[in-house]
C-alpha positions in Angstrom: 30.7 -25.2 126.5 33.0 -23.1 128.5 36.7 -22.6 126.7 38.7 -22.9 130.1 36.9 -26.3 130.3 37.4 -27.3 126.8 41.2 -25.8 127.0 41.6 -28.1 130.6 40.2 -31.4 129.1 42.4 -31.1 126.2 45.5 -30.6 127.8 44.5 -33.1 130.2 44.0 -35.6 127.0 47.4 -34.8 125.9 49.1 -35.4 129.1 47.7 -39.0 128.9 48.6 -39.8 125.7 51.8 -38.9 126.1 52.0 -40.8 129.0 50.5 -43.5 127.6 53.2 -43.1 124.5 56.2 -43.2 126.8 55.0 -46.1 128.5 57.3 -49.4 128.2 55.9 -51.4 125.4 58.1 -54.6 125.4 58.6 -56.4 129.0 60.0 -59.4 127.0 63.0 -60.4 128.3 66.3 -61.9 126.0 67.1 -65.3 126.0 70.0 -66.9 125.1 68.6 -68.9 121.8 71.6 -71.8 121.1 69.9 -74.0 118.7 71.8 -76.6 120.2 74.1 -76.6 123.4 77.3 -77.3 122.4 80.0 -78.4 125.4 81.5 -74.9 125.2 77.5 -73.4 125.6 76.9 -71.5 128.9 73.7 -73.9 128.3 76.1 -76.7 129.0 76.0 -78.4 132.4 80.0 -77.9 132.6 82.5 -76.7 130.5 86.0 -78.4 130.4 89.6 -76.4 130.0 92.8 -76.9 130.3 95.2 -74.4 132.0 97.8 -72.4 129.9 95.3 -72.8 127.2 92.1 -71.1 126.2 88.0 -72.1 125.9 85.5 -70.5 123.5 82.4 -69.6 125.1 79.8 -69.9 122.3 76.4 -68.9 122.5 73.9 -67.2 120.3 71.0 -64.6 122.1 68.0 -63.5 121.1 65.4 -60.7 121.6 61.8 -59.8 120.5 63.1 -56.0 119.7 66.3 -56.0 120.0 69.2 -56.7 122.2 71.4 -54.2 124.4 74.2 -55.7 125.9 75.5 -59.1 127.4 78.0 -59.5 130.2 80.2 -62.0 131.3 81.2 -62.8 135.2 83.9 -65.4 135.7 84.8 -66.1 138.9 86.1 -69.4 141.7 83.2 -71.0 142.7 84.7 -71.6 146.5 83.0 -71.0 149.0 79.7 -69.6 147.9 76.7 -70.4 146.3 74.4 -68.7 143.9 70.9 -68.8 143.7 69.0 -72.3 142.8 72.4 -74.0 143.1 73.9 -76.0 145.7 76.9 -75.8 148.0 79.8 -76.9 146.3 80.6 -79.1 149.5 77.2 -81.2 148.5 79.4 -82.6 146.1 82.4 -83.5 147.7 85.7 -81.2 148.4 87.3 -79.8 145.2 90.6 -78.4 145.7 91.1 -74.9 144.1 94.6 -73.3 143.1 95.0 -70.0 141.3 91.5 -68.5 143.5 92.3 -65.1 142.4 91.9 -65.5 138.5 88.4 -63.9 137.6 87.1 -62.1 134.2 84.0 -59.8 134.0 83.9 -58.2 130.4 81.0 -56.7 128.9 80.1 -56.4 125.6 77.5 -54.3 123.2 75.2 -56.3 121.3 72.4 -55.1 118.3 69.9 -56.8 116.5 67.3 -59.5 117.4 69.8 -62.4 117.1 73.4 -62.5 117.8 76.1 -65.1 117.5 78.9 -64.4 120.1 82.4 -66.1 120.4 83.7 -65.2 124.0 87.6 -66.1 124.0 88.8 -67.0 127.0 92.3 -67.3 128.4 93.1 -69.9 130.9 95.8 -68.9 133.1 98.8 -72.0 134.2 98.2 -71.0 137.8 94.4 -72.6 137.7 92.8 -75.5 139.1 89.7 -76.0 140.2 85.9 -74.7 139.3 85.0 -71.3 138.3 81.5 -70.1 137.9 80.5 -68.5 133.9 77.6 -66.1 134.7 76.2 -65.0 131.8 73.9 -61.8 131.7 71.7 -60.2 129.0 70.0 -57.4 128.5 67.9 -55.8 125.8 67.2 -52.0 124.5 64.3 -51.9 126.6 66.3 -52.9 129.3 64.5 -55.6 130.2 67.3 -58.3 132.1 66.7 -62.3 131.6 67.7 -64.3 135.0 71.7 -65.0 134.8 72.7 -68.1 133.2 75.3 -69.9 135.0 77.9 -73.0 133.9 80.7 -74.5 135.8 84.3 -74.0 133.9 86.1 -77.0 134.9 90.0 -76.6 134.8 92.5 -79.0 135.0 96.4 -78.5 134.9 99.2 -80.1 133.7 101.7 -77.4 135.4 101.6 -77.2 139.0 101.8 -79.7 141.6 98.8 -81.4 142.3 97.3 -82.6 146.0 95.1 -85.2 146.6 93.4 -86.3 149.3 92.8 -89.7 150.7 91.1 -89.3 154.6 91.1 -86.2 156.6 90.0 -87.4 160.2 88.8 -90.8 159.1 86.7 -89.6 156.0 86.9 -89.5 152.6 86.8 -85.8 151.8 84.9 -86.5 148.4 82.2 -87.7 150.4 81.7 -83.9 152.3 78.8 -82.4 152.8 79.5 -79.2 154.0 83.0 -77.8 155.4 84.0 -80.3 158.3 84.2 -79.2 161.6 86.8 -80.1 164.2 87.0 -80.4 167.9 89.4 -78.1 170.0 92.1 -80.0 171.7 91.9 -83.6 169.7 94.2 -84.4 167.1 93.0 -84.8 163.3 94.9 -87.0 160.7 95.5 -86.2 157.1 96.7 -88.5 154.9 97.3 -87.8 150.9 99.5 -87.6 148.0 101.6 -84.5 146.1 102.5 -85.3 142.8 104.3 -83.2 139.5 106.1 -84.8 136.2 109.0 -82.4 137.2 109.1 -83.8 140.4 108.3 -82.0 143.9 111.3 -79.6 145.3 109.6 -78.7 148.4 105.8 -78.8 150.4 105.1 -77.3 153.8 101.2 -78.3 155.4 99.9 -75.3 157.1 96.7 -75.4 160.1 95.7 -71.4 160.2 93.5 -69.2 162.0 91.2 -67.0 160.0 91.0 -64.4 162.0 94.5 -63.9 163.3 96.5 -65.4 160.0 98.9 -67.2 163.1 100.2 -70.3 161.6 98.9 -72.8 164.7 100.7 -76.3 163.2 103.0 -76.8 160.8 105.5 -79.7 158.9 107.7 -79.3 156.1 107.2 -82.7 154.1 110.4 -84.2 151.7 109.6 -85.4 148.5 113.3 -85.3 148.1 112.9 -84.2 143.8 110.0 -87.5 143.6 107.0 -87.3 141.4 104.6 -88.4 143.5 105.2 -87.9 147.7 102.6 -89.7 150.1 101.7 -88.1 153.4 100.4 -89.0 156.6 100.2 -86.0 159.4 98.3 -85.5 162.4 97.1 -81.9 163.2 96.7 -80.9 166.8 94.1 -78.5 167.3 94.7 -75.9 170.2 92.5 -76.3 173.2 91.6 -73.1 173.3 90.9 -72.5 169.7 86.9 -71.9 168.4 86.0 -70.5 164.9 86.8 -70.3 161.2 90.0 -72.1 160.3 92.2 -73.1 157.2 94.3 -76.2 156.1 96.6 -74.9 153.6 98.8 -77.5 151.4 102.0 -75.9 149.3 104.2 -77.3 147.2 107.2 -76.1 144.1 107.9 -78.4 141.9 111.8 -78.9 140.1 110.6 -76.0 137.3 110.0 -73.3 139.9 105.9 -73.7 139.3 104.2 -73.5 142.6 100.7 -74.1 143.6 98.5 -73.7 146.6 95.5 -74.6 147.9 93.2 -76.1 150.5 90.1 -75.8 152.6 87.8 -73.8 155.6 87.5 -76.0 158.4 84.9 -75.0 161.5 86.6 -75.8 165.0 84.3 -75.9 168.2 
């Protein structure tokens, strides 16, 4: 047989198995492996927390080979969505204070099974739901879908608003962000409440895309604990697009909360 030949296939052979040794033998992804999901599991359907205190995240994740890395995204759930979930307006209106608050912390994992204790801090300025997105990835860098919890916060420290009927429904009934009419009037009706009592609340009607304040009243809870309301907003005739209802208020301590929601005006 010719040497050139001989020489060509067996470099050619070598090529291949090299190739075939550098090829990516495990396409198994991680998983997170909790035996059993506790309430503070990112398996959990919600976790609950208290502001000015702190949660646990426990969880324990697992891999074939080996694991890489898992990474932690905590963030408002407000207006968005992610995927396979619904609209957090399919549920009703939840009022969010404290929107800015958000972790995202990663950390380096080995082994085929790890127990991890994420602490978490709750800050006093938070109420509301935050998304826990949970991602892991192994050596091979193969990346299991995100798992993703509701942190539900509640807080004993800022003033609190409720709603009762905005426009003649009940807000926990929304589907959806509501959407108002140019040139009719809405009414609000509702309650701000705090143990220390409220020192001052101003309702606020605001367009998104200028930031100019279009109605406004200055309520006067007067130092009371609880302070009912019942305003009518005038929408501008000429007004079309992405709005927001803000509600403040400071309570006798100095802690101060705000919050609100997107309305649509046509």
């Amino acid at each position: 047989m010719n040497t050139k030949i001989v020489l060509n296939c067996a470099v050619a052979l070598t090529a291949i198995l090299t190739m075939v040794s550098c090829q990516k033998t495990d396409e198994e992804a991680p998983t997170v492996c909790t035996p059993e999901a506790s309430a503070n599991s990112v398996l959990a359907d919600e976790i609950e927390a208290m502001a000015g205190d702190h949660v646990d995240i426990e969880d324990v994740f697992c891999d074939n080979e080996g694991l890489s890395q898992v990474r932690y995204d905590i963030h408002n759930a407000a207006g968005h969505a992610h995927e396979g979930e619904e609209d957090e307006h399919d549920h009703g209106l939840t009022l969010h204070s404290g929107t800015d608050w958000e972790i995202l912390e990663t950390q380096s994992l080995s082994g085929t099974e790890v127990e991890v204790d994420f602490h978490v801090d709750i800050p006093n300025t938070a109420r509301g739901i935050w998304d826990v997105v949970v991602s892991v990835v192994d050596e091979e860098g193969n990346v299991a879908s995100d798992y993703i919890t509701k942190l539900h916060i509640e807080n004993d420290y800022i003033p609190e608003f409720t709603l009762i009927s905005v426009g003649g429904t009940d807000p926990s009934g929304w589907h959806g962000e509501p959407v108002w009419t140019a040139g009719t009037d809405v009414n609000i009706t509702g309650t701000v409440s705090d143990s220390d009592g409220i020192a001052s609340s101003v309702l606020e009607f605001i367009d998104e895309a200028t930031e100019a304040v279009l109605w406004e009243v200055e309520l006067a809870p007067t130092g009371e604990t609880e302070f009912a309301f019942d305003e009518t907003v005038s929408v501008p005739m000429d007004l079309a697009g992405e709005c927001h209802f803000e509600m403040k208020a400071v309570d006798s301590a100095g802690n101060e909360t705000e919050t609100g929601f997107h309305v649509e005006v046509e």
